[in-house]
N, C-alpha and C positions, 0 to 999 in steps of 0.2 A: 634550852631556851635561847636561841640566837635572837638576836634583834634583827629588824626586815624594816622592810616599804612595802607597803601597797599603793601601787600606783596604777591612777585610772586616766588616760586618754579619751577625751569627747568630742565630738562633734556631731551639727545637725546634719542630718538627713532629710529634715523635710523642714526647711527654716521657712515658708510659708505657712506652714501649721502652727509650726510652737518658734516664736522671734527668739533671738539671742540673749534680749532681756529677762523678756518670761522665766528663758533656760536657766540663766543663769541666774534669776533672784531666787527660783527653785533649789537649785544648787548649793550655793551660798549659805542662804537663809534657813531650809528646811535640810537640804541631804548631809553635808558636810557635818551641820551641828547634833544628825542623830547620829552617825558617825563616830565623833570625839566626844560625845555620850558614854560611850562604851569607855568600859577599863580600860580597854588591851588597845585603843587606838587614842593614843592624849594627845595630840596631835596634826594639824592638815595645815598646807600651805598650797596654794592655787596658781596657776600661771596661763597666762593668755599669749600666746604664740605671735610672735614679733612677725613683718612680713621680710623674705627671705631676700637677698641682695640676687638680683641679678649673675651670671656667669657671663663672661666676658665672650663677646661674638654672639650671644643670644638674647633673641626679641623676648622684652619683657611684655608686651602685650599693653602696656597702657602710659610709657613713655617717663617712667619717674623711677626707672633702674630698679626697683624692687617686682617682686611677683605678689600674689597675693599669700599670704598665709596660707589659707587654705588649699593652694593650689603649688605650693612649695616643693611636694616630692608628687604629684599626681594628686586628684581627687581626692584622696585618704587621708591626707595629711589631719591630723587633727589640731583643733583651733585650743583649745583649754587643755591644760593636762594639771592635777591633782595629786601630791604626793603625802601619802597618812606614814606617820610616823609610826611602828609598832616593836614596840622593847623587848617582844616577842612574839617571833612571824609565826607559830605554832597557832595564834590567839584564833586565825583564820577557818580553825575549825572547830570551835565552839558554836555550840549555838546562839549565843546571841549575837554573834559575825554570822552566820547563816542567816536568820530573821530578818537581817535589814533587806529593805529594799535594793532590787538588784542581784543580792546573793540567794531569794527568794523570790516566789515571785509576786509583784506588789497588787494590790487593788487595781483594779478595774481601769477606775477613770486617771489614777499614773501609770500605769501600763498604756495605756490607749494616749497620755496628753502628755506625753514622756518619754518612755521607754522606747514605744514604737515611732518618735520621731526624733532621736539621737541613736548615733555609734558607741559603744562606750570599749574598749580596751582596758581590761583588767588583770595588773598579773601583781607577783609575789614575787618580791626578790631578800636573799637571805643575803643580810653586811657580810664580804667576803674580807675588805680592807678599806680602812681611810687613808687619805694622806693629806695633811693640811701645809700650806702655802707657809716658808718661812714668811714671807712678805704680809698674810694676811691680817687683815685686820683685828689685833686681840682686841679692842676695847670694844666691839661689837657685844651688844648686850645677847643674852640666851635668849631665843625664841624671835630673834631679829631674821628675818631671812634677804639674802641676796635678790636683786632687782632681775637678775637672768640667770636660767638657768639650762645648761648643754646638754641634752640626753645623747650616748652612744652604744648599740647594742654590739655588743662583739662576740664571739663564739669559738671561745682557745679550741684546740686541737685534742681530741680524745684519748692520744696516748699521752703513758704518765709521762714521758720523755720532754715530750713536744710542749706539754702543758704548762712542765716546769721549765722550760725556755719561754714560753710567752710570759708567765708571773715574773720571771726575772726581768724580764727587758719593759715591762708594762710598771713594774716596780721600782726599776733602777733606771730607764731612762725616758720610759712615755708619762708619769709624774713630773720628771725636772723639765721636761717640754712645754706641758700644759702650765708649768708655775711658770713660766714666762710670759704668757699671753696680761695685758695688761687686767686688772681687777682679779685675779685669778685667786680663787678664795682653797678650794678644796674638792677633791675626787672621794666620790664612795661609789 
């Protein structure tokens, strides 16, 4: 019974059909709360994608040093991203995590006024390790979430050698790096 994230990346695909509001009071209001419905996801916190700084010697395109969000790593980049809390990442194949929309497939006119005009990025990650910021803020209440949050995919090395040299050094010196950066709360 490991504890996970499920975490979902969106974005529109045809924001002339379905507006960002629509999307997202959809989201919000209706998908997120069937969601944390469910036992196995108590759960969701939301974030809208900051727009990205500029790199030095490169035209941002509209004169105000940032790029747009959406246009941050190419066209893909997605705008919203969605992390469900799960105390148990197993939960994802029950069926009533099967049934929701999205893991199923939904009626008609949300498939047609939804589904078919959003991206959505869905994956399962199993807690490998925390590590929280001597610095960080204890009096922070439970269930308070941070104002930004850093996503980075990495992919250690397939032997067990190599593997266990990247947990070391990702352990023992790419934590006390990141706890430097000002606000730096915690890695999972």
């Amino acid at each position: 019974m490991p504890p996970g994230l499920l975490f979902v990346s969106s974005r529109l695909s045809s924001p002339t059909t379905l507006t960002p509001d629509k999307f997202c009071h959809w989201y919000e209001n209706t998908h997120i709360q069937e969601v944390t419905a469910l036992e196995g996801v108590p759960s969701a916190v939301r974030y809208e994608a900051e727009p990205l700084p500029s790199h030095p010697g490169k035209e941002d395109g509209n004169g105000d040093g940032k790029k747009d969000a959406q246009k941050g790593m190419g066209e893909e980049q997605a705008q919203w991203l969605t992390l469900y809390e799960m105390p148990d990442i197993d939960f994802r194949h029950t069926s009533a995590f099967k049934g929701l929309d999205g893991q199923s497939e939904p009626e008609k006119s949300l498939l047609e006024g939804v589904f078919r005009q959003a991206r959505f990025d869905t994956r399962f990650y199993e807690l490998v390790d925390t590590f929280v910021s001597p610095q960080a803020n204890k009096t922070k209440a439970v269930g308070v979430y941070n104002r930004l949050v850093c996503t980075a995919a990495l992919q250690p090395p397939s032997d067990t050698a190599s593997r266990e040299d990247f947990t070391k050094w990702y352990q023992d010196e790419h934590y006390a790096t990141l706890s430097t950066c000002p606000g730096y709360q915690r890695t999972r």
